[in-house]
Backbone as ProteinMPNN parsed JSONL, in Angstrom:
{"seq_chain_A": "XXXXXXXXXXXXXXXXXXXXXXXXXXXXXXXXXXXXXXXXXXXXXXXXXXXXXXXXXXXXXXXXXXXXXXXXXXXXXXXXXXXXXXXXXXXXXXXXXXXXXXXXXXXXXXXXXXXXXXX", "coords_chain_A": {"N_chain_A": [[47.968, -48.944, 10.67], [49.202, -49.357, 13.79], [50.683, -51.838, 15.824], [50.218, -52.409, 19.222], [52.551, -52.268, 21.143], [53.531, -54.229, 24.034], [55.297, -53.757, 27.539], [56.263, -56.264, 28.402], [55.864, -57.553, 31.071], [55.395, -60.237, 32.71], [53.34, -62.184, 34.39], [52.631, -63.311, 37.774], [52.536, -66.568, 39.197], [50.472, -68.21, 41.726], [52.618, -70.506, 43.996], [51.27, -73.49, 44.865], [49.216, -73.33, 43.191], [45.736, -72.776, 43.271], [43.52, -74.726, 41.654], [40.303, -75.36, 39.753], [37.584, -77.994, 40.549], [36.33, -78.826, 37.609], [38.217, -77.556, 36.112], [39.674, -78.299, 32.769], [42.598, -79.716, 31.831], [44.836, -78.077, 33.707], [47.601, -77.09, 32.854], [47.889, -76.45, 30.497], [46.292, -74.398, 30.137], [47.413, -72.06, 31.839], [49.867, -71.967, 30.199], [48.32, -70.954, 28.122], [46.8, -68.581, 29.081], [49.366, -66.797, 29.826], [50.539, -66.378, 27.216], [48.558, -64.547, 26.898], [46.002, -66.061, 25.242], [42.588, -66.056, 24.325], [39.876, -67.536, 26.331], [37.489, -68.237, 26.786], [35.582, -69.033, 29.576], [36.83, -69.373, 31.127], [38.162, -68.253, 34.337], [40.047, -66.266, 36.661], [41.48, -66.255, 39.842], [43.023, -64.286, 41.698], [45.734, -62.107, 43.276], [45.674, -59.016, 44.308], [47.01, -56.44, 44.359], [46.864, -53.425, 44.72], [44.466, -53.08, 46.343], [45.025, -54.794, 48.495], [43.655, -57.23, 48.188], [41.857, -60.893, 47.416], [40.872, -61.206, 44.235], [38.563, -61.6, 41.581], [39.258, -62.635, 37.93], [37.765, -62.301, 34.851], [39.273, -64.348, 32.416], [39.408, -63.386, 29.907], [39.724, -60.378, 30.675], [42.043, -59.917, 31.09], [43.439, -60.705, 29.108], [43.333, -57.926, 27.742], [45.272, -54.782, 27.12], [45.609, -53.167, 29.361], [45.88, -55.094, 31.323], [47.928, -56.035, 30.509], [49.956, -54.761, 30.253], [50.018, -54.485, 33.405], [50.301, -56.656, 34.888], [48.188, -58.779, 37.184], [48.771, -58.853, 40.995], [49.487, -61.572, 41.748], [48.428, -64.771, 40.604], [46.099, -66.971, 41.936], [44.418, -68.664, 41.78], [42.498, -70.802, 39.478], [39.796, -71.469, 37.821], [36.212, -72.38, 36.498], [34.579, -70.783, 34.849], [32.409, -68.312, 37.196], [30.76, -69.294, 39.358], [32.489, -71.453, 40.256], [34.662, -70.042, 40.622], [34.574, -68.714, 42.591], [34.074, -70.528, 44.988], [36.161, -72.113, 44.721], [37.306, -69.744, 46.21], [36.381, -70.206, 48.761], [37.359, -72.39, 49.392], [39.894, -71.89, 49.88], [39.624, -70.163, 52.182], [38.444, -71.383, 53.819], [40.999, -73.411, 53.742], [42.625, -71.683, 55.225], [41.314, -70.72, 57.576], [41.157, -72.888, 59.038], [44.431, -73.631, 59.455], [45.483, -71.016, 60.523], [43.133, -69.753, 62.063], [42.029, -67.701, 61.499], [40.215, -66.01, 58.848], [42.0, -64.947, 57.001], [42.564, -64.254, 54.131], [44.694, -63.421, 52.187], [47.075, -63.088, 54.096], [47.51, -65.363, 54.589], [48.069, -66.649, 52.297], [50.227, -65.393, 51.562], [52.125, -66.108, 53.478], [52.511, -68.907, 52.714], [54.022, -68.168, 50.244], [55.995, -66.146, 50.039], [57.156, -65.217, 47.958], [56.249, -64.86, 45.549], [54.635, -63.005, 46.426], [55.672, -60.21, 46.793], [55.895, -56.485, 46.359]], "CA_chain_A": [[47.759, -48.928, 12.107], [50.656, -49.111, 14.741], [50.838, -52.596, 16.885], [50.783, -51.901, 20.388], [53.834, -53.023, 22.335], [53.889, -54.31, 25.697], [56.226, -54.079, 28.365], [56.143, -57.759, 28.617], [55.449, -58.284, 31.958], [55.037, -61.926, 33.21], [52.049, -62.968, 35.628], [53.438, -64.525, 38.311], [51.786, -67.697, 39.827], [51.031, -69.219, 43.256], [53.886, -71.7, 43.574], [50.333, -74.324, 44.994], [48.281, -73.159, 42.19], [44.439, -73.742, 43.739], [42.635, -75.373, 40.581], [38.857, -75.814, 40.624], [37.063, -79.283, 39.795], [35.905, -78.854, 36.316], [39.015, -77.049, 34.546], [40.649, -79.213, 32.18], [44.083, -79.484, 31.412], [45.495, -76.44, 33.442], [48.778, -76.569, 32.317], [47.046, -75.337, 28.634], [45.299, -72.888, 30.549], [48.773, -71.478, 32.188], [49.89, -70.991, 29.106], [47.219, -69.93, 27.399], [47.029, -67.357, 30.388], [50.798, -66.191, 29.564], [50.516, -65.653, 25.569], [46.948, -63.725, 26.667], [44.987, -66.429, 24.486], [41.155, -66.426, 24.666], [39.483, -68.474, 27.062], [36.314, -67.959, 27.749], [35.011, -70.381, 30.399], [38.468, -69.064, 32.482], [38.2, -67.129, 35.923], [41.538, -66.327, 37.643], [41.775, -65.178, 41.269], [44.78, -63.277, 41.637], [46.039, -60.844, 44.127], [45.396, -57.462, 43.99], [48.504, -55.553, 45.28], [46.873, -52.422, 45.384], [43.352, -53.119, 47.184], [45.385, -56.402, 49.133], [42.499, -58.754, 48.837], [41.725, -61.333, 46.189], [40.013, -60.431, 43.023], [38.028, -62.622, 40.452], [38.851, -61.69, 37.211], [37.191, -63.22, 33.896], [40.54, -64.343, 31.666], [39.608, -62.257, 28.562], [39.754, -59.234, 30.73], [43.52, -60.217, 31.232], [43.617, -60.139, 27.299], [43.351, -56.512, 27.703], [46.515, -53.928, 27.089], [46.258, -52.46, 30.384], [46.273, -56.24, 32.421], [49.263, -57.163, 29.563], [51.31, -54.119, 30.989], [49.918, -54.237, 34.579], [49.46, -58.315, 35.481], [47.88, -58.845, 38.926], [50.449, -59.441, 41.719], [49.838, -62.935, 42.035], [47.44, -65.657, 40.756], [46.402, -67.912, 43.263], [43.701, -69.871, 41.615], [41.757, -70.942, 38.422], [38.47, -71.768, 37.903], [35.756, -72.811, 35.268], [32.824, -70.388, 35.309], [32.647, -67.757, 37.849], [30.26, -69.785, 40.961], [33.576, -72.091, 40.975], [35.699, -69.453, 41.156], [34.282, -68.696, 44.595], [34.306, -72.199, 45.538], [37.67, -72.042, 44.86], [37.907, -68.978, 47.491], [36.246, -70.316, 50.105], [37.84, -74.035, 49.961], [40.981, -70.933, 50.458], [39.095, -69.173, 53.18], [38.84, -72.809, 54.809], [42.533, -74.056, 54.538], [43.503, -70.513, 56.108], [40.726, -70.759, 59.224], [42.011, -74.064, 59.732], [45.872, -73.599, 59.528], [45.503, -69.773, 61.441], [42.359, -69.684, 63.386], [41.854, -66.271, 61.166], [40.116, -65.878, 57.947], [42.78, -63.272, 56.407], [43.202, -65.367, 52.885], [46.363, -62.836, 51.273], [48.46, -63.123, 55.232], [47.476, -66.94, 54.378], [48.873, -67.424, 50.799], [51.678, -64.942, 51.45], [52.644, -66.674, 54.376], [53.327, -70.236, 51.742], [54.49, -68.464, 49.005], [56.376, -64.847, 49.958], [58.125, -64.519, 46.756], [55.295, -64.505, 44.541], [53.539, -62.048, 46.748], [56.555, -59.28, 46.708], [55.339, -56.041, 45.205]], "C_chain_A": [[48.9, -49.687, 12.781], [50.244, -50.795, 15.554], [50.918, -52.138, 18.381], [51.231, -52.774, 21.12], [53.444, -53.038, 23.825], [54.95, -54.217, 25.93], [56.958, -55.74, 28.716], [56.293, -58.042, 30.075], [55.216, -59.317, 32.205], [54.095, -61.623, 34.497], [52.69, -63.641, 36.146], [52.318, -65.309, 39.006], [51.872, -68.024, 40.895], [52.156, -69.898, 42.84], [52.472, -73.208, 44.016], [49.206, -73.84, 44.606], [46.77, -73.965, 42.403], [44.017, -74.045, 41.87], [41.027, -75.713, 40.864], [38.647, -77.013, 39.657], [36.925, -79.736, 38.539], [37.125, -78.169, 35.554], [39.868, -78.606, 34.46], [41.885, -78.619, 31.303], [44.817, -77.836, 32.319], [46.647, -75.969, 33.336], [48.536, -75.679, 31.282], [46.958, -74.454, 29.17], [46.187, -71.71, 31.057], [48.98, -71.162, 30.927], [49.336, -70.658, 28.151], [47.358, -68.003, 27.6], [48.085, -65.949, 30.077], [51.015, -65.506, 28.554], [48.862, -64.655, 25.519], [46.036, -64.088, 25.383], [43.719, -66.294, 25.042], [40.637, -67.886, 25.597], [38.509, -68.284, 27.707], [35.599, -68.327, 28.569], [35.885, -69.967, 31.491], [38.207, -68.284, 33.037], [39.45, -67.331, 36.481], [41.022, -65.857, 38.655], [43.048, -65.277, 41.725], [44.422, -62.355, 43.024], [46.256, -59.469, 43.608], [46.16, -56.403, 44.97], [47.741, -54.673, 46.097], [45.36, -51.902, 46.21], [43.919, -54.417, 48.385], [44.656, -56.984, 49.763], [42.655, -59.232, 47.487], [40.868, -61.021, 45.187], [39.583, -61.707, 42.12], [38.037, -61.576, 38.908], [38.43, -62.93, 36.018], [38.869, -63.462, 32.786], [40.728, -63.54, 30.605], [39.669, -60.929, 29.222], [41.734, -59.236, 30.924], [44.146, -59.951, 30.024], [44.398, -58.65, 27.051], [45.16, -55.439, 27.576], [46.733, -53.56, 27.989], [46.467, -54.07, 31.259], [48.09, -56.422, 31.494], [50.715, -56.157, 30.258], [51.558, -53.947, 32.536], [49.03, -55.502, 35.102], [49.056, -58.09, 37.012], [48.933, -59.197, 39.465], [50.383, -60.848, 41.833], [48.793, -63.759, 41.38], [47.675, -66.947, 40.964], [45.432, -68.882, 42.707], [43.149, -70.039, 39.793], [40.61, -71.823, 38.398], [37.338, -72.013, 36.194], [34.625, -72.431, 35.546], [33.28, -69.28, 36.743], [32.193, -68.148, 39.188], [31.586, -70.581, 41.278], [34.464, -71.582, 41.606], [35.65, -68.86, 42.51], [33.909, -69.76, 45.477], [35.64, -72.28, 45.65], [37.975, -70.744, 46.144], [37.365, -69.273, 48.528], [36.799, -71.496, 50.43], [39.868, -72.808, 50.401], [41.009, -70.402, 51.784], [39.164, -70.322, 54.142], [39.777, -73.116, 55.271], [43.099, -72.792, 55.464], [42.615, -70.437, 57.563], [41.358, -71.968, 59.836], [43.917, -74.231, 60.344], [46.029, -71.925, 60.678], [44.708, -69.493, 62.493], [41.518, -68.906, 62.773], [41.205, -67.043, 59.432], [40.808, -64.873, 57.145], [43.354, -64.328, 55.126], [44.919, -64.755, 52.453], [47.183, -62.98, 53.028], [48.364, -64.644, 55.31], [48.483, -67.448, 53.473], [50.009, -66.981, 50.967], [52.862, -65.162, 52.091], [53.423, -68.209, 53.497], [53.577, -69.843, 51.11], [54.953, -66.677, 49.047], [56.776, -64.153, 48.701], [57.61, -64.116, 46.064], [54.544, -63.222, 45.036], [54.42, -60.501, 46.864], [56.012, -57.786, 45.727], [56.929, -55.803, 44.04]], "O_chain_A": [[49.445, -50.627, 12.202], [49.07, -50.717, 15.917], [51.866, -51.397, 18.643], [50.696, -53.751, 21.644], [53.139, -52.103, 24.565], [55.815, -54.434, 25.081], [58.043, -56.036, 29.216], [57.035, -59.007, 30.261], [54.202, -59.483, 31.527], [54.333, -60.828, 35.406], [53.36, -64.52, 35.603], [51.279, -64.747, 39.353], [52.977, -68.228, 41.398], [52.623, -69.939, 41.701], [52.76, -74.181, 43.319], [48.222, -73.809, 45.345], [46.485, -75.104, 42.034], [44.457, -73.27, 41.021], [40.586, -76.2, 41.906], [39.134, -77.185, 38.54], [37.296, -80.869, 38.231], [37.055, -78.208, 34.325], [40.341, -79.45, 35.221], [42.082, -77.667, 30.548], [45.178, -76.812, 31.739], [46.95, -74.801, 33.581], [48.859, -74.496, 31.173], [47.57, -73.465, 28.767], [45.87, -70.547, 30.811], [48.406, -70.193, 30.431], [49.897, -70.019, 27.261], [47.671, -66.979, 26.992], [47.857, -64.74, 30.069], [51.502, -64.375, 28.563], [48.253, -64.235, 24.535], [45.479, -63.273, 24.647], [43.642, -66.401, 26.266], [41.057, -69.032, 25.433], [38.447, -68.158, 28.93], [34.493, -67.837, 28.341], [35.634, -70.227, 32.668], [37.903, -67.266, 32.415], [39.891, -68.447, 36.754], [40.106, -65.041, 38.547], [43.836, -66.175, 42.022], [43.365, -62.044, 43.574], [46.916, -59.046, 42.658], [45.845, -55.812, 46.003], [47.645, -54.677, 47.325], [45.128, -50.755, 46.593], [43.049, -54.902, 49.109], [44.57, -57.303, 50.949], [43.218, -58.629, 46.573], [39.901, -60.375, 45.592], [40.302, -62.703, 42.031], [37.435, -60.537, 38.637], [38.665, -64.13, 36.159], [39.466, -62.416, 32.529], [41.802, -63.032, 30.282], [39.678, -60.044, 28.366], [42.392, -58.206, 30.781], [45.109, -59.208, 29.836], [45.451, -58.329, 26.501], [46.095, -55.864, 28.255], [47.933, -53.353, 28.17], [47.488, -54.045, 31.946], [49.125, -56.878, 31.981], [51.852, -56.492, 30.592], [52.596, -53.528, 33.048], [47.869, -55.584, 35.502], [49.596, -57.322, 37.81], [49.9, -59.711, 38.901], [51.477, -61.363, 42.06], [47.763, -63.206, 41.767], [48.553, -67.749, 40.645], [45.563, -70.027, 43.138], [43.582, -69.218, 38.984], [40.605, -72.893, 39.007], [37.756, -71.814, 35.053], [33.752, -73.049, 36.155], [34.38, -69.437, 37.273], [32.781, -67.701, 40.172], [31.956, -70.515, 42.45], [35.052, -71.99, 42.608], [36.566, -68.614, 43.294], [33.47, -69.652, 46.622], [36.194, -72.523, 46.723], [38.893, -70.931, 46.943], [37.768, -68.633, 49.499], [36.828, -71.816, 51.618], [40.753, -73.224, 51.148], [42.025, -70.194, 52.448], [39.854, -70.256, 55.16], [40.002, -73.244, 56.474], [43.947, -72.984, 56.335], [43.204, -70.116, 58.595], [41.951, -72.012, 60.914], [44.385, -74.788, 61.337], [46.819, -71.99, 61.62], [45.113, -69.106, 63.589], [40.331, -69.004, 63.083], [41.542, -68.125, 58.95], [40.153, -63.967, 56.631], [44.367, -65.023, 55.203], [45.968, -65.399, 52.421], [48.385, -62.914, 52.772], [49.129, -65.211, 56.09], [49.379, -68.274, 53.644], [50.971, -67.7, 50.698], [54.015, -64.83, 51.816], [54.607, -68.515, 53.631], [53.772, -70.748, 50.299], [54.4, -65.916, 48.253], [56.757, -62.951, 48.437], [57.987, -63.048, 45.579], [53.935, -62.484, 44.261], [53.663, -59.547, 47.045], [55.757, -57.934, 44.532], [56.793, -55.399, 42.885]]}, "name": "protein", "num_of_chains": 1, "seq": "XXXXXXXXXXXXXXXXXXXXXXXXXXXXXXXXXXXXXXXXXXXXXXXXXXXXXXXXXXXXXXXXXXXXXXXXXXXXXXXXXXXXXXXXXXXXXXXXXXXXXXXXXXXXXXXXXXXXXXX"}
């Protein structure tokens, strides 16, 4: 049986990587993330180019052959468990009503961090 090759794609990262309360260590977890190790406890929320809103995804679905050749456009947060990981989007949904007026989270993040958000 054949290996299957990636493209090697890289995940690119916020450049102010939200973090939620309870993960530990998330440098590990970055590159964990990168070499598509297991991590089951791990929730990313990433940007989702081609619906452009944020997405929760569980980290082992990232594992997967089609995330390894087709990473999300951006991830903006990490989380421990999936209720954090929407703790983590609304303490997002917050700094962007506060700083805009507007709840529009992706014309929020893409506004601090254009490069990452480029398709």
């Amino acid at each position: 049986m054949k290996k299957r090759l990636y493209k090697g794609i890289h995940m690119k990262f916020y450049k102010n990587l939200y973090i939620g309360d309870t993960v530990k260590k998330p440098e590990k977890a970055i590159k964990k993330l990168k070499r598509h190790k297991m991590q089951p406890s791990l929730y990313v929320i990433a940007y989702d180019a081609e619906t452009d809103r944020l997405a929760v995804y569980h980290s082992l679905m990232l594992s997967q052959w089609y995330y390894k050749e087709n990473p999300p456009g951006c991830i903006v947060g990490l989380a421990n468990g999936r209720e954090e990981a929407f703790d983590v989007i609304e303490q997002i949904a917050r700094e962007s009503f506060a700083a805009t007026g507007q709840a529009q989270l992706v014309t929020y993040l893409s506004g601090m961090d254009p490069e990452n958000f480029q398709s």
